[in-house]
Each structure stands twice: as C-alpha cells, then as structure tokens.
C-alpha positions, 0 to 999 in steps of 0.5 A: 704240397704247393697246390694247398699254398695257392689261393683258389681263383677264377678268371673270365678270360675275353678269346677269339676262337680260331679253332675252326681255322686248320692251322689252329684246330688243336685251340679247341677246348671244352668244359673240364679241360685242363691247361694252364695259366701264366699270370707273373704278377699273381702266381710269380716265377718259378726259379727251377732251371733259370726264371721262367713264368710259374705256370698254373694248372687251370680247369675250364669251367664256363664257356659263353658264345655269343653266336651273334658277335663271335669277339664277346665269347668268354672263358671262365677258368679256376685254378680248383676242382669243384664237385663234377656236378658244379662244372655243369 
C-alpha cells in the first residue's frame, strides 16, 4: 500500500552517541534496528489526526565508530529491507 509509493532511500546520519550516559541508555542502537525518520521536506506530513510530520520506518544498516574522534561516528539508514546477508 503506501510502502511501494515511497522511493528507497539511504541516509548517513552524523550522531553523538550518548547511550553510555544512565539517562540516555535506551539511545543504544544496533545493526537491523528499526526506528523511524522524520524528514518533512522529503516524505511530507501526514494529515491523520491534525498535521503532523509523516514518519518513515527505517532500518539500521551501517554503523561507523571512530574510537579515536567519538563526533565523527555515522549511521547509515534505509527506508527498504535488503536480503539479510546485505545488513552484514
């Protein structure tokens, strides 16, 4: 239904990752993860219930640490689910 109208699109996402901090420890998020995306200008609003930001279901596809500078880590996100074998 809607997920076919979608295009398929990757982000890679600049994070902070706070999820060693008690307060921020549900923030810790791994490879085939599912969240979501808010991206208005791309996927637009959804007018169920008033306006609010459509949001995009997203797997987790790539994760980049850099151990030594911490605030270059990356994400890389797809709103599409590949064969298994390609999230590894």
């Amino acid at each position: 239904m809607h997920t076919s109208a979608q295009p398929k699109v990757t982000y890679d996402i600049s994070v902070l990752d706070l999820s060693q901090m008690p307060e921020y420890s549900s923030y810790d998020f791994d490879l085939g993860d599912i969240t979501y995306i808010e991206d208005t200008e791309f996927f637009g609003w959804s007018l169920i219930d008033g306006k609010t930001p459509y949001k995009e279901e997203i797997i987790i596809s790539e994760i980049v640490q850099e151990l030594d500078a911490p605030e270059k880590n990356v994400i890389k996100v797809q709103n599409y689910k590949t064969q298994f074998e390609d999230l590894f």
